[in-house]
C-alpha positions as CSV (number, residue, x, y, z in Angstrom):
1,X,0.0,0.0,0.0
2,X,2.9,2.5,0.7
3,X,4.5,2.3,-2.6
4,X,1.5,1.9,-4.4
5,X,-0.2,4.9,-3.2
6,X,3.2,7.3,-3.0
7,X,2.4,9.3,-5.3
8,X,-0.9,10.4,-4.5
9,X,0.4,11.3,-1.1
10,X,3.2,13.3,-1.8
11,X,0.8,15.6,-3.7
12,X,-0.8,15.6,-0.5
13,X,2.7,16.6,1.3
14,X,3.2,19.3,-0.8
15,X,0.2,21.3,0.2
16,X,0.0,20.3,3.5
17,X,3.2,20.1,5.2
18,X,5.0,23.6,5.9
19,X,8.0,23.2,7.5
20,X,11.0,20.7,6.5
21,X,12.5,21.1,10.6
22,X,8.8,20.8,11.9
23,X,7.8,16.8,12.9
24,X,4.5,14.7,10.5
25,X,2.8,12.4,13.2
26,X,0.5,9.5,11.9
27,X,-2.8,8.5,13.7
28,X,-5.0,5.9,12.4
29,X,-5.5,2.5,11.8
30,X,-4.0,-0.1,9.7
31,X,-4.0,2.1,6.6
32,X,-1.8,4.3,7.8
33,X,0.4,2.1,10.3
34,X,1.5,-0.1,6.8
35,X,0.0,-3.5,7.2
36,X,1.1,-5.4,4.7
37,X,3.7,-2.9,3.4
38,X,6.7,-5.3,4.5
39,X,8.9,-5.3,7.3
40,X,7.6,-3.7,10.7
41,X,9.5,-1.7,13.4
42,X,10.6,-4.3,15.9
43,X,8.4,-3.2,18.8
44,X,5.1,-3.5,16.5
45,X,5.5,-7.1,15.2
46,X,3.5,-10.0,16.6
47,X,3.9,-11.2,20.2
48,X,5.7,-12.2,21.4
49,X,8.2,-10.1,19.3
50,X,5.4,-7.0,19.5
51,X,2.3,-5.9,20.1
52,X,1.1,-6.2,16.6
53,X,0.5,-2.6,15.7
54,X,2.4,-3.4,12.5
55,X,4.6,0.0,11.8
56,X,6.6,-0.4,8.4
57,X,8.9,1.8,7.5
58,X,7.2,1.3,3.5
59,X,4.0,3.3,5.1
60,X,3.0,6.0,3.3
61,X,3.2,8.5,6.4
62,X,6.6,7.6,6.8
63,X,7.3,8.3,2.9
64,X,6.0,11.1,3.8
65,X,7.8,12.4,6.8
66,X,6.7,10.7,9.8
67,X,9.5,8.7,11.7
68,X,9.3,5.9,13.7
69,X,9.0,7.7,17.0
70,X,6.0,9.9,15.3
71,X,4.2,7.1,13.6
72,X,1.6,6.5,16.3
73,X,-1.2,4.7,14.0
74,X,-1.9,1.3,14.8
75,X,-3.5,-1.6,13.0
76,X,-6.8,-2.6,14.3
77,X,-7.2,0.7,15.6
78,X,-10.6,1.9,16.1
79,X,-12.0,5.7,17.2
80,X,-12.0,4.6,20.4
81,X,-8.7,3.8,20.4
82,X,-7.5,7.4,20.1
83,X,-9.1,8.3,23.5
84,X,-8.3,5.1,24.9
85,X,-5.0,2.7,24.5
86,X,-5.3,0.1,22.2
87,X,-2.7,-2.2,24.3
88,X,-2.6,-1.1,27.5
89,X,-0.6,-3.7,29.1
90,X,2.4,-3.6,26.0
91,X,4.7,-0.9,26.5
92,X,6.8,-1.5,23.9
93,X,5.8,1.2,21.8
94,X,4.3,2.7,23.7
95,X,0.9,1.7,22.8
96,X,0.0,1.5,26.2
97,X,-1.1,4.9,25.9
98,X,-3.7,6.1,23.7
99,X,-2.7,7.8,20.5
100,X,-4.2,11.2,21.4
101,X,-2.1,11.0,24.4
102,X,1.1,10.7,22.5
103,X,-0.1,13.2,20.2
104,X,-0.3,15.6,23.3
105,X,3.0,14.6,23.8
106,X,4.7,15.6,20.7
107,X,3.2,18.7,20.1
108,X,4.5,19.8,23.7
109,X,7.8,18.7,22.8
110,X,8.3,19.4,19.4
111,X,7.1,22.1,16.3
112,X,4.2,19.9,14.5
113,X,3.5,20.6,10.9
114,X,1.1,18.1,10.0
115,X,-1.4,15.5,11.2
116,X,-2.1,12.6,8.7
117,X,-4.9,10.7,10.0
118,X,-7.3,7.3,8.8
119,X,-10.2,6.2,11.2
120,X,-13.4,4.8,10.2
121,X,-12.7,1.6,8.9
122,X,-12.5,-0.6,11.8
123,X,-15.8,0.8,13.2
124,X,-18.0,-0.1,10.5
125,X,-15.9,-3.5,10.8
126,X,-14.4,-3.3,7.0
127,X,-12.8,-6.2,7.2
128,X,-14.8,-8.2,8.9
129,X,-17.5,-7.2,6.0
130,X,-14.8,-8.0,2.7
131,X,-14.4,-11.8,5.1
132,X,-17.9,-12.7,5.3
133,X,-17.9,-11.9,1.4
134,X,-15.3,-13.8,0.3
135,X,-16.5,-16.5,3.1
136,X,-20.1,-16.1,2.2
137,X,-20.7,-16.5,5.7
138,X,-24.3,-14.9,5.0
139,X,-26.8,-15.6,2.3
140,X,-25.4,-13.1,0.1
141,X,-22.6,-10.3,0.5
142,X,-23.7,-7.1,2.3
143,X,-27.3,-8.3,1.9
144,X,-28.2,-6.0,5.2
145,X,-26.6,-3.0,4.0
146,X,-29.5,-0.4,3.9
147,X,-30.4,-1.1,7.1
148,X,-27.1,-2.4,8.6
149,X,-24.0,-0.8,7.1
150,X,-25.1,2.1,5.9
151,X,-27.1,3.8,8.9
152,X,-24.2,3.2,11.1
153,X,-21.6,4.9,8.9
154,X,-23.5,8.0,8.0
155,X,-24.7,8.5,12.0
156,X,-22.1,6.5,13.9
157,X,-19.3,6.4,12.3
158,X,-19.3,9.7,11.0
159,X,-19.9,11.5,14.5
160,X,-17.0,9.2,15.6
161,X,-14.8,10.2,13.1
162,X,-15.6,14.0,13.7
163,X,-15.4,13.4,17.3
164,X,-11.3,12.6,17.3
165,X,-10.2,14.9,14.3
166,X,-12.2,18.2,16.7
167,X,-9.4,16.4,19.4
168,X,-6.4,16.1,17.1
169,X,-7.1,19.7,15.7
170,X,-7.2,21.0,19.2
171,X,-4.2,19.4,20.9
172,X,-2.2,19.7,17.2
173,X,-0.8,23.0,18.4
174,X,-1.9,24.9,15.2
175,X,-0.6,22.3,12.8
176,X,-2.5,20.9,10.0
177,X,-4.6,17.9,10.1
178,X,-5.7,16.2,7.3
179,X,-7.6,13.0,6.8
180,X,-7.1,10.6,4.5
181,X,-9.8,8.1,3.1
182,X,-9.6,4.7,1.9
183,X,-9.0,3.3,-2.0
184,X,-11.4,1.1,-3.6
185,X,-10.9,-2.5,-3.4
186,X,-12.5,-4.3,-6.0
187,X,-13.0,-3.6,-9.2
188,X,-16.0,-1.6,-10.2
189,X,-19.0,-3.2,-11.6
190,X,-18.8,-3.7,-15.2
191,X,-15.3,-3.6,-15.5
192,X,-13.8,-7.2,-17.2
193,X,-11.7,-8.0,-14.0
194,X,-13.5,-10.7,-11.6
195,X,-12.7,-11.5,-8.3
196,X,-14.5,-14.7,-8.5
197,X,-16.5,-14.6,-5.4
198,X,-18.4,-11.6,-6.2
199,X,-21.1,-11.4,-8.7
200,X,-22.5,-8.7,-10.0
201,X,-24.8,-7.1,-7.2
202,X,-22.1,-8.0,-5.0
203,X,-19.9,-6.1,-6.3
204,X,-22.3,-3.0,-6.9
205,X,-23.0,-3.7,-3.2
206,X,-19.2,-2.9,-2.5
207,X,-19.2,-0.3,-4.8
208,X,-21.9,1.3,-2.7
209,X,-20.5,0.8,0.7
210,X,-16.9,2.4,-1.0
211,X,-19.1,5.4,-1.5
212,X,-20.6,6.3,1.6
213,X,-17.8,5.5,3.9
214,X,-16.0,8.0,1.5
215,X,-18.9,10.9,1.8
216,X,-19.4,10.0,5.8
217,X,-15.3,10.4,5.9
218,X,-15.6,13.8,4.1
219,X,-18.2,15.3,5.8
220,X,-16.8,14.6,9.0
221,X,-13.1,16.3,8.2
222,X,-15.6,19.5,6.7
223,X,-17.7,18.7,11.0
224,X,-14.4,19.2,12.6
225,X,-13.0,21.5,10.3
226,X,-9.7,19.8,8.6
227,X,-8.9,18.7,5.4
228,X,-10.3,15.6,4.1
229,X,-8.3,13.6,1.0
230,X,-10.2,11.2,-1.1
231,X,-8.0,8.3,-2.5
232,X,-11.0,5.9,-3.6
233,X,-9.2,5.7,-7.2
234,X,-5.6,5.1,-6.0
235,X,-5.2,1.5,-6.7
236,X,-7.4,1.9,-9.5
């Protein structure tokens, strides 16, 4: 995902960061923390070498600026988890504390330029979603979505999401936050590539959900007042 998506966030570098001497800190979940990017920072691999936060140096926040003492998003994380630590008993990286915690922390000690953020994912439980798909755990993929999925991103999610970029703008010390959005994952509908455990609806279905996780992410960066970055086409 770091590589992949480089280039559409060193556009995003360009507007947003200000200062080459001023530090970029990462919050977020999985998208940002690098999982599946490669190697991880030692303290983030899986117990019982880490506590499976799953930090790569390939992330795109890190291509981007962050470092490795600034990279505070973790995978897994949820909204919650910025209040509230993610692994409170594992100070190894120190993920016993909660990210908005550390964020407090660097800004006090340290001229912040920008705040690159990802939430929502793990609260509408994405990838527990694209699993029962390819499991077909249900009858059919996403075949609750207008009255499952879909209420709870545009009311829960989104007033979730809004909720902890209001914090990280406050406690950011004046520096730019920005969130960033998620990329599509399958292909669209009508397009000749098949994933071969999606049909049709299915995939519309996906297509949909996409969508309005996308429009719940950018209205609630426009709520709190930051800047919201759409990269639904990325790995198009």
């Amino acid at each position: 995902i770091g590589a992949i998506l480089f280039a559409v966030f060193s556009v995003v570098a360009i507007a947003y960061t200000s200062s080459a001497s001023a530090e970029v800190i990462s919050i977020g979940d999985s998208y940002s923390s690098g999982e599946g990017s490669g190697s991880y920072d030692g303290n983030t691999k899986l117990a019982p070498l880490g506590d499976g936060c799953h930090r790569s140096p390939n992330a795109w926040p890190r291509l981007l600026g962050a470092t490795e003492e600034t990279h505070l998003a973790c995978s897994g994380a949820t909204t919650y988890n910025f209040f509230l630590p993610q692994k409170p008993n594992d100070n190894q990286a120190g993920d016993a504390y909660s990210q908005l915690a550390r964020l407090k922390y660097l800004v006090a000690n340290s001229p912040i330029s920008t705040v690159y953020a990802t939430f929502g994912g793990n609260d509408i439980g994405f990838a527990d979603i694209i699993k029962d798909c390819y499991l077909n755990i249900r009858t059919s993929c996403l075949g609750r979505m207008g009255s499952v999925e879909i209420p709870k991103i545009q009311k829960d999610m989104r007033n979730a999401v809004a909720t902890v970029l209001a914090a990280a703008k406050k406690e950011s010390g004046g520096a730019n936050v920005v969130l960033v959005g998620y990329p599509d994952i399958v292909p669209a509908p009508g397009r000749p590539e098949d994933c071969g455990w999606l049909d049709t609806t299915e995939k519309r279905r996906v297509a949909d959900l996409e969508y309005e996780l996308d429009t719940a992410l950018s209205r609630a960066a426009e709520a709190a007042g930051v800047a919201y970055v759409s990269i639904r086409s990325a790995l198009k």
